[in-house]
VOPAGU-2260 file (C-alpha; in pm, 1 decimal, decimal comma):
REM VOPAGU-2260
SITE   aa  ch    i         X         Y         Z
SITE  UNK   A    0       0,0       0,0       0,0
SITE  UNK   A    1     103,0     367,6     -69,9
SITE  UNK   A    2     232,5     524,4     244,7
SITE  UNK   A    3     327,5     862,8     306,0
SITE  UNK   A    4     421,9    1063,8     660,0
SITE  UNK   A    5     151,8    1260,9     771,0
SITE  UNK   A    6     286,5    1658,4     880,5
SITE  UNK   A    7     152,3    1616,4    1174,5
SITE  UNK   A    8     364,2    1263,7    1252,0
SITE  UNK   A    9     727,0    1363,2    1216,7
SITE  UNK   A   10     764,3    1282,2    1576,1
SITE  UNK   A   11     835,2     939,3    1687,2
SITE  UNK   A   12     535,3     695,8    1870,5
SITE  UNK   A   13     577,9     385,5    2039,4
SITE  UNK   A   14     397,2     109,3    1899,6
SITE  UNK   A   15     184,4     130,4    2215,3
SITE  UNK   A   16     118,1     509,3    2097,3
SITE  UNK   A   17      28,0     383,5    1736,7
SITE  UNK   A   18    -234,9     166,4    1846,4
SITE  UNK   A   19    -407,0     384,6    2048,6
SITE  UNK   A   20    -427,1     683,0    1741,4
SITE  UNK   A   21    -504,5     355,4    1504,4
SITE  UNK   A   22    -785,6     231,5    1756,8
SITE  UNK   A   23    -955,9     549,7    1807,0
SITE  UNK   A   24    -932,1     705,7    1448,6
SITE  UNK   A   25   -1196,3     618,0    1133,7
SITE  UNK   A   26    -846,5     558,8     855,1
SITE  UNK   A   27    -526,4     342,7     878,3
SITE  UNK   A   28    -227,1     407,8     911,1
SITE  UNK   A   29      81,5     160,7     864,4
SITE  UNK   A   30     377,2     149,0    1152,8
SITE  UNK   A   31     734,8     222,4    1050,5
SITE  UNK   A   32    1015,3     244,7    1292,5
SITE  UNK   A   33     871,3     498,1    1503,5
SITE  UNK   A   34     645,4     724,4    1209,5
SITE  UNK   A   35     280,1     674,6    1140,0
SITE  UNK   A   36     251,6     645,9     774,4
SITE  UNK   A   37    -105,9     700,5     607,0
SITE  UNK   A   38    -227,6     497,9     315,6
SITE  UNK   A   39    -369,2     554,1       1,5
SITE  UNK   A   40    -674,0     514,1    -115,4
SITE  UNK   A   41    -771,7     188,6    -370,0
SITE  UNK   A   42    -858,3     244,9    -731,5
SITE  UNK   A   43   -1044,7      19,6    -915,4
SITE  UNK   A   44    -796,9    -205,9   -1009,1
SITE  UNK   A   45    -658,4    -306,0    -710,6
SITE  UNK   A   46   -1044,6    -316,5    -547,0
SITE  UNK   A   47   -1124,4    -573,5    -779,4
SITE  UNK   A   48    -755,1    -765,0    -771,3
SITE  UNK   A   49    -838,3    -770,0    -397,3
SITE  UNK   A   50   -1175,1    -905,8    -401,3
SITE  UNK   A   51   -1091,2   -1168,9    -671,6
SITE  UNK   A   52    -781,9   -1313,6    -506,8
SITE  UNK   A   53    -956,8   -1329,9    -163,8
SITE  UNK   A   54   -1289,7   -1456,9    -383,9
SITE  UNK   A   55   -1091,0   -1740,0    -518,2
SITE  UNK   A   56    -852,2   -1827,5    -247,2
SITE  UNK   A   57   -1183,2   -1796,5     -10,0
SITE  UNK   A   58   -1374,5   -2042,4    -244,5
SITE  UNK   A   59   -1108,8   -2322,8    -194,2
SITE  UNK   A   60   -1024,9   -2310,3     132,0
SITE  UNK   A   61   -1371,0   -2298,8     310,6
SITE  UNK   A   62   -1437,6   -2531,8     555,8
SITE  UNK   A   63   -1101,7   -2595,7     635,4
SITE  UNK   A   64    -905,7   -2477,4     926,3
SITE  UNK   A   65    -801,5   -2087,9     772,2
SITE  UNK   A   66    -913,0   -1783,4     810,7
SITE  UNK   A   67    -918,6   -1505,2     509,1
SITE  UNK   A   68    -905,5   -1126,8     587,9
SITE  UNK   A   69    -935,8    -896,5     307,4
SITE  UNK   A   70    -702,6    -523,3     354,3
SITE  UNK   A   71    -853,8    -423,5     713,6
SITE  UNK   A   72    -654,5    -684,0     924,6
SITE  UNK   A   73    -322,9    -528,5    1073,5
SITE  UNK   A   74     -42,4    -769,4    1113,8
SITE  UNK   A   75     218,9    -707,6    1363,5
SITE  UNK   A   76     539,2    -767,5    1132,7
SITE  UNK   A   77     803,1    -719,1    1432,2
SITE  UNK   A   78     780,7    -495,3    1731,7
SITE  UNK   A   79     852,5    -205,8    1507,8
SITE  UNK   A   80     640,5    -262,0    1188,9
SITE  UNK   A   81     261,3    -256,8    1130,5
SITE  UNK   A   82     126,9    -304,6     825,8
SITE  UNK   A   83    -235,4    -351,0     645,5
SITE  UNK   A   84    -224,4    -677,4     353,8
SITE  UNK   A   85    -395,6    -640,8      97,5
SITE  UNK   A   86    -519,4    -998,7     157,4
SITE  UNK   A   87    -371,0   -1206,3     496,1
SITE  UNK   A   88    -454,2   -1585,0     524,8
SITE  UNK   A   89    -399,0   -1758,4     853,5
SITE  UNK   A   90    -353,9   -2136,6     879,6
SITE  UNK   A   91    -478,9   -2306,6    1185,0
SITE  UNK   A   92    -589,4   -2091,3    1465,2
SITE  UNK   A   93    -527,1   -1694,0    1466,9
SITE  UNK   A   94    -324,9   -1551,9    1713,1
SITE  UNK   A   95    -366,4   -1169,0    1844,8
SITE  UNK   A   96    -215,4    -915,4    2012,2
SITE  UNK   A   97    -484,4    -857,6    2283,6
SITE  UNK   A   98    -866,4    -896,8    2328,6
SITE  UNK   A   99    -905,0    -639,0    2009,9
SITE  UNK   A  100    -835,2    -959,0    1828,5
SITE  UNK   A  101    -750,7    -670,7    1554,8
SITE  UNK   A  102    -372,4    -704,2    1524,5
SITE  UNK   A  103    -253,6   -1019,7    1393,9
SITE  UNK   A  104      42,5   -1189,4    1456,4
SITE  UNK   A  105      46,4   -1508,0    1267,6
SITE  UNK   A  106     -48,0   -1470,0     896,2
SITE  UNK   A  107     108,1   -1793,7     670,3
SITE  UNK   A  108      36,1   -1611,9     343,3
SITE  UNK   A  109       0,9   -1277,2     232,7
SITE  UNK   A  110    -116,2   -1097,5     -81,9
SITE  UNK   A  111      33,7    -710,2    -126,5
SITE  UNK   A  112     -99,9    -573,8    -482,5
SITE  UNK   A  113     175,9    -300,0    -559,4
SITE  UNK   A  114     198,5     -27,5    -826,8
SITE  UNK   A  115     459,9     216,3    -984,9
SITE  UNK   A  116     429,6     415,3    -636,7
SITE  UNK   A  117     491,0      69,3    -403,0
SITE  UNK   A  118     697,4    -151,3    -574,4
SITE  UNK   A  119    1053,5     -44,9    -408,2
SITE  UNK   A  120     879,3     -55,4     -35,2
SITE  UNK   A  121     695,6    -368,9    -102,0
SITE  UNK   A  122     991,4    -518,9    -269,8
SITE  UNK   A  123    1229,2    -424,2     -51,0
SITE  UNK   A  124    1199,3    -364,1     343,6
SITE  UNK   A  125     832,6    -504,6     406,4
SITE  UNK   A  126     930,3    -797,1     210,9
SITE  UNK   A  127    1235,8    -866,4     456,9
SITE  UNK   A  128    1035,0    -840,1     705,1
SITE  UNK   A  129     744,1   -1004,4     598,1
SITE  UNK   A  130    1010,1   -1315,6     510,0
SITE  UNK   A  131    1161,6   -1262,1     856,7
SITE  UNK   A  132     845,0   -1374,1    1019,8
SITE  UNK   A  133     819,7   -1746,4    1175,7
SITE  UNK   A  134     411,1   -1804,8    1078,8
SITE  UNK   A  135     467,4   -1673,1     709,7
SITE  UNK   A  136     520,7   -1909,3     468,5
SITE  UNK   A  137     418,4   -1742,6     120,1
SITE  UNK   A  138     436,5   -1427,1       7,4
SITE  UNK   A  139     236,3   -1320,2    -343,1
SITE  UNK   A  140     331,3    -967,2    -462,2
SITE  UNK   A  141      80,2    -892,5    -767,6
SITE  UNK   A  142     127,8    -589,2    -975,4
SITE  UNK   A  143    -209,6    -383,5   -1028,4
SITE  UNK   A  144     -70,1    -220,0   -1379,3
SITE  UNK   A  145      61,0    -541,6   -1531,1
SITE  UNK   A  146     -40,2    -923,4   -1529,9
SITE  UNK   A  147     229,5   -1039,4   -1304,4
SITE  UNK   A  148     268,2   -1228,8   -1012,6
SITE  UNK   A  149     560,2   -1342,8    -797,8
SITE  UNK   A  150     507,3   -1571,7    -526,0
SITE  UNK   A  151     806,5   -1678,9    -233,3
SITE  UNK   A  152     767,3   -2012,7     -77,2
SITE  UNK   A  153     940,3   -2077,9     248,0
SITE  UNK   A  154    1112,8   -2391,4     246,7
SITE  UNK   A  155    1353,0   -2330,6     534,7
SITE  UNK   A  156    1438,8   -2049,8     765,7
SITE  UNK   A  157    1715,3   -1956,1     509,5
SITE  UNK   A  158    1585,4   -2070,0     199,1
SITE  UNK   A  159    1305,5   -1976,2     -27,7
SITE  UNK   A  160    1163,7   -2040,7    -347,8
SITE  UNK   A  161    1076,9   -1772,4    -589,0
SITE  UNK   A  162     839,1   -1783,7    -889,4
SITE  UNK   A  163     735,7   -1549,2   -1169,2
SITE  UNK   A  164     379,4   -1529,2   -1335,3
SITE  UNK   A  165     279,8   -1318,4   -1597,6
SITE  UNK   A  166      58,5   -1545,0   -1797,8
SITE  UNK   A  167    -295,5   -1571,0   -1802,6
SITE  UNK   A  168    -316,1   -1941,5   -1804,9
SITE  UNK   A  169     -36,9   -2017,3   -1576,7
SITE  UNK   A  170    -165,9   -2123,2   -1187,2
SITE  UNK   A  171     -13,4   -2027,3    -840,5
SITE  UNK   A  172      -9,7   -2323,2    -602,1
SITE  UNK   A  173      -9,2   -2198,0    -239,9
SITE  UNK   A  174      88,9   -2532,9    -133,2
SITE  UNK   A  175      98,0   -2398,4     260,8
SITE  UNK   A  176    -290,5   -2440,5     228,1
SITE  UNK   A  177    -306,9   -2675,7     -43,3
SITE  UNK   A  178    -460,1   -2418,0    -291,9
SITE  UNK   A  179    -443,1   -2340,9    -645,4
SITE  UNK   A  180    -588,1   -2059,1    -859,3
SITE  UNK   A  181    -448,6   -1888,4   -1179,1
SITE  UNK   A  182    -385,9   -1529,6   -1382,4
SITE  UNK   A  183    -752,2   -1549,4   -1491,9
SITE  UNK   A  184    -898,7   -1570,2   -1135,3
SITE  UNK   A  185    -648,2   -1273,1   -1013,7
SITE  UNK   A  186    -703,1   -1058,1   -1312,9
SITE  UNK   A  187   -1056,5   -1113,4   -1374,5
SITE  UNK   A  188   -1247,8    -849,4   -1565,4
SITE  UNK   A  189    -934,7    -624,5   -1585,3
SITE  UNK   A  190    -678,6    -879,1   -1763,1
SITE  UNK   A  191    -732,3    -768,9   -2123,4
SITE  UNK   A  192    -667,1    -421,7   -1977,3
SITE  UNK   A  193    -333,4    -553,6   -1783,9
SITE  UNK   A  194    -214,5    -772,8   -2054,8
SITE  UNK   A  195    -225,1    -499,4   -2270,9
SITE  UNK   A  196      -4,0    -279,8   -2099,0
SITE  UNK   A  197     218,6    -583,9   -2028,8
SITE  UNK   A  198     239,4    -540,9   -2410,4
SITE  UNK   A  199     303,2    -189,9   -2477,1
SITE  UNK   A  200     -44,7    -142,1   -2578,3
């Protein structure tokens, strides 16, 4: 997600300080070091990225011992780092911070949809951290403005596997819940528009 510092946030909070202004406001802010970042707003693209990943992962996994939050969980990435998923997937039996039961601190997979203004941050220091974290075991980065995917699998504490996508055939298996869906499902109703681009169109 987009993240800029607020004017009024060039001090720095304690996380305990963060929750409080994140708990009593109406928008949300992400966690960085010590700086409340806001984020930006969706766009219609990434809306309906969201809702078809979490539509199709959602679809598969029902009934089964997981739990699917769609971009208003906060996850706890390490005692300095909050951050909102675009879509977080626990496996087995959530674990919270406190009775809020509204920061998370065992996601196994989750979903950031990035852009032109994201893709360094996303790529970069959330992923480390993000990959840093015991519970996770994937991590799908999918670009709003292109059809592409890459997915990280965790095979050891030191090792992971990483994987390209960028065709509209080709399926992701999230083997962590034993889940597949493809391009089509992701993109769906935009990938002629994404594909396109992808192409210089």
């Amino acid at each position: 997600m987009s993240e800029k510092i607020l004017p009024q946030t060039d001090k720095n909070y304690t996380a305990e300080e963060y929750l409080d202004i994140e708990r009593e406001g109406t928008t949300k802010h992400e966690f960085i070091n010590g700086k409340v970042l806001a984020t930006a707003g969706s766009n219609r693209m990434r809306s309906l990225i969201a809702s078809n990943t979490t539509i199709a992962i959602g679809n598969r996994i029902h009934g089964q011992k997981n739990e699917i939050y769609a971009g208003n969980m906060r996850v706890q990435l390490n005692p300095n780092r909050f951050s909102y998923p675009d879509v977080v997937i626990v496996s087995g039996k959530p674990s919270f911070t406190d009775n809020e039961f509204d920061v998370l601190l065992n996601p196994a997979i989750t979903v950031e949809i990035i852009s032109k203004n994201t893709n360094f941050q996303d790529k970069t220091e959330k992923l480390e951290c993000y990959l840093a974290m015991d519970s996770i075991r994937e991590y799908l980065l999918v670009k709003e403005d292109e059809m592409r995917v890459e997915h990280y699998a965790k095979q050891n504490l030191k090792q992971w596997i990483y994987r390209i996508y960028n065709d509209r055939e080709e399926i992701i298996s999230l083997e962590s819940i034993n889940c597949k869906i493809s391009l089509t499902e992701i993109y769906a109703q935009i990938d002629s528009e994404v594909a396109g681009k992808k192409a210089g169109a």
